[in-house]
C-alpha positions in Angstrom: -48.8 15.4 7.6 -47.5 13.2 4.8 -49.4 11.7 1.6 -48.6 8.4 2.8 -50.4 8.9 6.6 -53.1 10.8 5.0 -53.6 8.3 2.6 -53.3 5.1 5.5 -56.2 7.5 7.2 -58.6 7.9 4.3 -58.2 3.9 3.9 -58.8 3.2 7.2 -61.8 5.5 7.4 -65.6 4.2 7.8 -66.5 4.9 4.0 -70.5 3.0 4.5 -70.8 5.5 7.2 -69.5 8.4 5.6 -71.1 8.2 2.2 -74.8 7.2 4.4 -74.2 10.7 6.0 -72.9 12.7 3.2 -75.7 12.0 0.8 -77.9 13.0 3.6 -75.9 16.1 4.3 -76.1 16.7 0.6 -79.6 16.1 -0.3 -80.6 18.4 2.8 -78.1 21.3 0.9 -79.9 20.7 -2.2 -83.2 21.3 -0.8 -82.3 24.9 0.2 -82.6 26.2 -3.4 -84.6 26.3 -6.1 -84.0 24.4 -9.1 -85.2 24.8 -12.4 -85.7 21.3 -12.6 -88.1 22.1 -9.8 -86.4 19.2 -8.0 -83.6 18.9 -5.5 -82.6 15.4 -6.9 -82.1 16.7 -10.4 -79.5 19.1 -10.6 -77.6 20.9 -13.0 -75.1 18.7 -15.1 -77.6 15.4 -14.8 -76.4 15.0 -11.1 -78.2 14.2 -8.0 -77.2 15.2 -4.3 -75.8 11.5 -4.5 -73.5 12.5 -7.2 -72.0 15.6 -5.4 -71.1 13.7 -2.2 -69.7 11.1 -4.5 -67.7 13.6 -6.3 -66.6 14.9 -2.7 -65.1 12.0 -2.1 -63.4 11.3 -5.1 -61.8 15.0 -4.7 -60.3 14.2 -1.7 -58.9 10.9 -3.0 -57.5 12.3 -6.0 -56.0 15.2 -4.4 -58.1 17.8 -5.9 -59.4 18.9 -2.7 -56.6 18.3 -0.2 -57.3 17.4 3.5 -55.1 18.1 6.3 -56.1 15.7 8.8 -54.1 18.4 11.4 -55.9 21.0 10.6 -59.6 19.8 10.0 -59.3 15.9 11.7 -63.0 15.1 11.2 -62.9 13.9 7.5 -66.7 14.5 7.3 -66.5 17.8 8.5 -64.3 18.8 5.5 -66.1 16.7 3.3 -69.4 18.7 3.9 -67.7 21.8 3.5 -66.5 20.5 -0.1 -70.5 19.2 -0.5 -71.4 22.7 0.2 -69.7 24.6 -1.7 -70.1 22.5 -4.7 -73.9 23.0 -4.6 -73.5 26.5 -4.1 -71.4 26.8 -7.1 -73.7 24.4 -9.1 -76.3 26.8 -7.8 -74.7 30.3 -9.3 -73.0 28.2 -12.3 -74.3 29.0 -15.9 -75.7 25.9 -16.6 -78.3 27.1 -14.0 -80.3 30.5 -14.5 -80.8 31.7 -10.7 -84.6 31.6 -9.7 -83.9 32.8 -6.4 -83.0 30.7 -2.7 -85.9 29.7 -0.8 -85.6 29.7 3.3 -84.2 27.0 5.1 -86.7 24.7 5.1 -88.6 24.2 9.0 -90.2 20.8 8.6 -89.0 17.6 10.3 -88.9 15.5 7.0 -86.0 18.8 5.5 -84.0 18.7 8.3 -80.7 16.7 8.4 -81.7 14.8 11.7 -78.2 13.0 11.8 -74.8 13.4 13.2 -74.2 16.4 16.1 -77.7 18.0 15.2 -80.5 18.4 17.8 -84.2 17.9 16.5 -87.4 18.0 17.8 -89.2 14.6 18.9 -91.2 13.8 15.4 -92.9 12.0 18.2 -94.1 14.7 20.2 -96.7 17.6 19.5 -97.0 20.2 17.6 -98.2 22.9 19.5 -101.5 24.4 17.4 -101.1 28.6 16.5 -103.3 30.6 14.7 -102.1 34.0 13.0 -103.7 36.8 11.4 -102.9 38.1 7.9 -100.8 40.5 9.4 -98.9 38.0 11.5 -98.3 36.4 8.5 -97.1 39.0 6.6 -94.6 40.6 9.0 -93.5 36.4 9.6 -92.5 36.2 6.0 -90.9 39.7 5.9 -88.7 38.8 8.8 -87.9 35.2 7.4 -87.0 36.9 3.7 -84.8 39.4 5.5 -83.1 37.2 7.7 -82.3 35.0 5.0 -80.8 38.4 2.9 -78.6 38.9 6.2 -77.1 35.0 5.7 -76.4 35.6 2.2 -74.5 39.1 3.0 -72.7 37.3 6.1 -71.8 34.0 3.8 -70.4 36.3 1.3 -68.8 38.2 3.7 -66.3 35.4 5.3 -66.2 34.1 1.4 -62.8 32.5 0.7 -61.8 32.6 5.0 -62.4 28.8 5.4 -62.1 28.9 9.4 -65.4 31.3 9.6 -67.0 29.2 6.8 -66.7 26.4 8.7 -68.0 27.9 11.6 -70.7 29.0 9.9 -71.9 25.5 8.4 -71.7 24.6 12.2 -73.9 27.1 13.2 -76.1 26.5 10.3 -76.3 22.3 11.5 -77.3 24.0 15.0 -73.9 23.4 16.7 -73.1 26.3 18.9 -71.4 25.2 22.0 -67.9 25.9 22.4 -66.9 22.4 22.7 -69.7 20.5 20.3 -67.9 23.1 17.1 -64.2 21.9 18.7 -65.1 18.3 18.6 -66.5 18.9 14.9 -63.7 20.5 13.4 -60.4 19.6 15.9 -59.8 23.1 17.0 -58.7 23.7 20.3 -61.3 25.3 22.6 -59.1 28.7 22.1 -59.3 29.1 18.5 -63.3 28.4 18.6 -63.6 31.5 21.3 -60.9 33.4 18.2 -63.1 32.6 15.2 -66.6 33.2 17.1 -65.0 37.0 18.1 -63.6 37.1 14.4 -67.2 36.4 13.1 -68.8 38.1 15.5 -66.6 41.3 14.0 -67.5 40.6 10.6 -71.0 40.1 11.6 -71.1 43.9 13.1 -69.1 45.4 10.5 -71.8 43.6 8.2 -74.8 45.3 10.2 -73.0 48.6 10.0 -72.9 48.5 6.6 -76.8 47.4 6.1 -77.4 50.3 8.0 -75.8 52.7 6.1 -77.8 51.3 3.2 -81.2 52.1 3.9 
C-alpha cells in the first residue's frame, strides 16, 4: 500500500479511542515487571506507560515503525505490539538493572478489561478457598515455572512477528480461530498455519526443557 493511503488511513483513524486503549494496554504491560522505581508509572528514562504508547504512535507517524495496513489492518493491534516490545526492551535496557519479572498479575483491578478480552463479573463472587502450606507452595512453584516456560517460548518465536503476535493474542485471552483473525486481518487459514507453527515451536521448546533436567 502506498504512503499516501496509509497516511489518508492513520488521519482518518479514531486517535481519542486509540490513545484511551493504548495507555491502558500499556500501563497493564508495565505492571508485569518489576521496576526499580518500585512503580509501574515510573519507568526508566523518566517515562510513564503514557509516554510509551505516546511514543508508539509517533513511531508509526514518523515512519520509524512502519505499518502495513495489508498485512496487520487493525492499527491498534500493531500498535500494541510496538507498546510491547518497547517495555520489554526498556525492561532488559541498561538504564534498568533486571530485578526479576513478577507473574502476570490475577486481580480484576491488573487486568486490561477492555477491547476483545473476557473478564470476570467484578460484580459477581469470589468463590472462598482455603489452602494448606503445601498447597501453597506447590501453587507458587507451578506459577514460577510456568512463567519460566513463557519467557523460553517468547524468546523462542523472538524476531518471527506473525507468532509474536499470536502470542500477545493469547496472552489478552483471544484464542478462537476467528476472534485472533478479526484482531490481526489474517485470513482464517493463516491463523490454523501460525497456531501449528507455534504449536511446533512450542514442542521443540518442551523437548528441549526436557533434555535439561
Amino acid at each position: 500500500m502506498g504512503k499516501d493511503k496509509v497516511l489518508a488511513l492513520l488521519e482518518a483513524a479514531d486517535w481519542n479511542d486509540i490513545i484511551l486503549k493504548l495507555t491502558h494496554y500499556a500501563i497493564w504491560q508495565a505492571r508485569k515487571y518489576t521496576w526499580n522505581s518500585g512503580s509501574p508509572n515510573q519507568l526508566p528514562g523518566g517515562k510513564g506507560p503514557e509516554d510509551i504508547a505516546s511514543d508508539a504512535i509517533k513511531k508509526v507517524w514518523n515512519g520509524t515503525r512502519d505499518w502495513d495496513p495489508d498485512k496487520y489492518p487493525d492499527l491498534l493491534v500493531h500498535l500494541k505490539w510496538i507498546v510491547k516490545s518497547d517495555i520489554e526492551h526498556l525492561f532488559s535496557s541498561m538504564e534498568h538493572q533486571k530485578t526479576g519479572r513478577i507473574p502476570t498479575p490475577k486481580g480484576d483491578e491488573e487486568t486490561e478489561p477492555t477491547y476483545g478480552e473476557i473478564v470476570r463479573d467484578p460484580s459477581s463472587p469470589t468463590p472462598e478457598t482455603t489452602s494448606t502450606p503445601e498447597e501453597e507452595l506447590i501453587a507458587q512453584e507451578n506459577s514460577r515455572i510456568e512463567e519460566k516456560l513463557k519467557d523460553e517460548l517468547y524468546s523462542a518465536v523472538k524476531g518471527d512477528e506473525n507468532l509474536e503476535l499470536l502470542l500477545m493474542c493469547f496472552e489478552e485471552g483471544i484464542d478462537k480461530a476467528e476472534a485472533i483473525a478479526t484482531q490481526t486481518g489474517w485470513d482464517i487459514k493463516k491463523v490454523y498455519n501460525q497456531k501449528r507453527k507455534l504449536l511446533r515451536r512450542a514442542t521443540k521448546l518442551g523437548k528441549t526443557l526436557g533434555k535439561g533436567k
